[in-house]
C-alpha positions in Angstrom: -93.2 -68.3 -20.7 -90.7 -69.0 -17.6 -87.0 -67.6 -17.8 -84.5 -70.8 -17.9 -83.9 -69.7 -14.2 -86.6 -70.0 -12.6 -88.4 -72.8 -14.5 -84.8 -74.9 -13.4 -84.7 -73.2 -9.8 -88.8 -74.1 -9.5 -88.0 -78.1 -10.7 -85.3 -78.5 -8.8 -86.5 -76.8 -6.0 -83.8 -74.9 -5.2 -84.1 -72.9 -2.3 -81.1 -70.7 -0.7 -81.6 -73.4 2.4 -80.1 -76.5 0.1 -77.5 -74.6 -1.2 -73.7 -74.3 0.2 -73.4 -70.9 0.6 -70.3 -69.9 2.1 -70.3 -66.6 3.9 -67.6 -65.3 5.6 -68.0 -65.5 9.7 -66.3 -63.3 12.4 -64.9 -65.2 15.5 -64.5 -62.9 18.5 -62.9 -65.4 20.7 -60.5 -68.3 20.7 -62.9 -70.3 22.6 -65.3 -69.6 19.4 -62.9 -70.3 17.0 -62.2 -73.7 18.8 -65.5 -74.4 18.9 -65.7 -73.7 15.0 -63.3 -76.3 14.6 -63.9 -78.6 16.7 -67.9 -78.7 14.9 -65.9 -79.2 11.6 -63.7 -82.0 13.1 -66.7 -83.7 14.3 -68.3 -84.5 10.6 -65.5 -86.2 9.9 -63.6 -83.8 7.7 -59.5 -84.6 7.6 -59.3 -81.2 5.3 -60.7 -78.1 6.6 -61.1 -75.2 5.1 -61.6 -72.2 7.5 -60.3 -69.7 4.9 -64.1 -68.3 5.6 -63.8 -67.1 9.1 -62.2 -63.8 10.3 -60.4 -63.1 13.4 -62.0 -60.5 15.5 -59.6 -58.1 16.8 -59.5 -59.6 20.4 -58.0 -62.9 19.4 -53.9 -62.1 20.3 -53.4 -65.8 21.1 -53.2 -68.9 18.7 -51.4 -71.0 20.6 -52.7 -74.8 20.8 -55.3 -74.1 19.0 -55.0 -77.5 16.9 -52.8 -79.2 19.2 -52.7 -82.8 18.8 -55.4 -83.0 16.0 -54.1 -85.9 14.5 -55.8 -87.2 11.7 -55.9 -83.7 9.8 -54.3 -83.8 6.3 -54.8 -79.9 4.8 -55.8 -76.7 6.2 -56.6 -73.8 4.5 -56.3 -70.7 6.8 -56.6 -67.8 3.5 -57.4 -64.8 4.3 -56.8 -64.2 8.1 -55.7 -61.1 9.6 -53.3 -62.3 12.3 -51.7 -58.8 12.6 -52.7 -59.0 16.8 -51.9 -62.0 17.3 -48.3 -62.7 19.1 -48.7 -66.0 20.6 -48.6 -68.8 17.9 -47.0 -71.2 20.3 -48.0 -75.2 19.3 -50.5 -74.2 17.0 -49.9 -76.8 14.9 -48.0 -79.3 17.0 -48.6 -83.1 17.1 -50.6 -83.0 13.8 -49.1 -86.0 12.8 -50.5 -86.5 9.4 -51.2 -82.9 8.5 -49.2 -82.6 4.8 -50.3 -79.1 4.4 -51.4 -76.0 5.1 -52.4 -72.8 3.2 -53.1 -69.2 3.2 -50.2 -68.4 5.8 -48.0 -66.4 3.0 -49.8 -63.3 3.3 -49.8 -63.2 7.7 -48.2 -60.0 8.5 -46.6 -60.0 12.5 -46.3 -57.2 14.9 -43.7 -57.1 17.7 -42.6 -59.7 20.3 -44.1 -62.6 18.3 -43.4 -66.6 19.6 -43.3 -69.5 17.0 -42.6 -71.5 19.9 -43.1 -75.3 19.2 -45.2 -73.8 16.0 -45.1 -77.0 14.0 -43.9 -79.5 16.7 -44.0 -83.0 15.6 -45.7 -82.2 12.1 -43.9 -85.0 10.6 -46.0 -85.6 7.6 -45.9 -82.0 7.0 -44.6 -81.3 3.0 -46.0 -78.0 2.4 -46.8 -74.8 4.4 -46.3 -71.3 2.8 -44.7 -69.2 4.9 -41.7 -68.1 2.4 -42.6 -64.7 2.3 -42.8 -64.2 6.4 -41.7 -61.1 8.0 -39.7 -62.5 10.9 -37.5 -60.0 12.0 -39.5 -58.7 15.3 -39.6 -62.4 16.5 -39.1 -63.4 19.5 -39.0 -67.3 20.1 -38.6 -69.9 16.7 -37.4 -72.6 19.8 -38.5 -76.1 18.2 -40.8 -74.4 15.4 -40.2 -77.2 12.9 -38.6 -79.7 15.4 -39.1 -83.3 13.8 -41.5 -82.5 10.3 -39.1 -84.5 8.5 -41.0 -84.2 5.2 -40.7 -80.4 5.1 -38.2 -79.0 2.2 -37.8 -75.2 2.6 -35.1 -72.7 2.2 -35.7 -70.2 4.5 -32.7 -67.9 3.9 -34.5 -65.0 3.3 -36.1 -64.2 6.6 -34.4 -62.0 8.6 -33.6 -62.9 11.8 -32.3 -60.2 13.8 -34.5 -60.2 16.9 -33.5 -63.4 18.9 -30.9 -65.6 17.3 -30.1 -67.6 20.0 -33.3 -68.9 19.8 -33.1 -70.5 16.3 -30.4 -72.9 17.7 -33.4 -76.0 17.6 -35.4 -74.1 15.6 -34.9 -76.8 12.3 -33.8 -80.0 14.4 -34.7 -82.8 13.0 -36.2 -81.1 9.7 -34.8 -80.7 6.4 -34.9 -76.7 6.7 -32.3 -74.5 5.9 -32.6 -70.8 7.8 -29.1 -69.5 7.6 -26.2 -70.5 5.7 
């Protein structure tokens, strides 16, 4: 007599080929990693989840990197190491109906790190989570959150020591609170 197993897996002819299994993929290169999502765009999928790939430990650059994809809704980034990367520049900007994105809690920063234009034009955007953000060796938040109207948060506990002057339009626009 079969185990339940394999008498189901030999009926329903289950194979390892027709299954979704999701193992986790290293990206070397931006250029890969746009390619990555760029492939996912392309079936049609409004919600990625990329929580699966790893950043090699050449990517130091971010920046762009889903400019002006416009129809995403959620993203969900878990699990990256962004500890090299200092250039996060429009990363998000002109996602107009992105509304949110997860896994960004946990990113730890090194030094001289730009936020530049970060979420630019992200109006739609309600929920990020970046409350727990180590900010203080920061070098540029200039327009990070200009114009996502939608977005709620209190960011009064990051420290911003580094390069206040550049907070001046950090929140304009926004319905974010960074110093009181």
């Amino acid at each position: 007599m079969k185990s339940l197993p394999i008498f189901i897996s030999e009926k329903l002819k289950i194979t390892s080929d027709n299954i979704n299994v999701r193992k986790n993929v290293i990206v070397n290169t931006k250029e890969e990693l746009k390619q990555k999502i760029i492939s996912a765009l392309s079936e049609d999928k409004y919600d990625l989840d990329l929580s699966h790939i790893q950043l090699g430990p050449d990517i130091d650059k971010l920046d762009g990197l889903f400019n002006g994809k416009e129809k995403l809704k959620t993203i969900d980034l878990s699990g990256w190491d962004v500890s090299n990367v200092k250039n996060f520049d429009g990363m998000f900007a002109h996602c107009y109906n992105l509304e949110e994105i997860y896994g960004l809690n946990d990113w730890n920063f090194g030094e001289n790190v730009s936020f530049y234009k970060m979420f630019y034009e992200c109006r739609n955007l309600k929920e990020v989570d970046i409350d727990n953000w180590d900010v203080s060796n920061t070098k540029n938040f200039s327009y990070m959150f200009y114009n996502c109207k939608r977005l709620n948060k209190d960011l009064n506990n990051w420290h911003i020591s580094y390069n206040k002057a550049s907070i001046f339009n950090m929140c304009k626009n926004s319905n974010i609170t960074v110093l009181k």
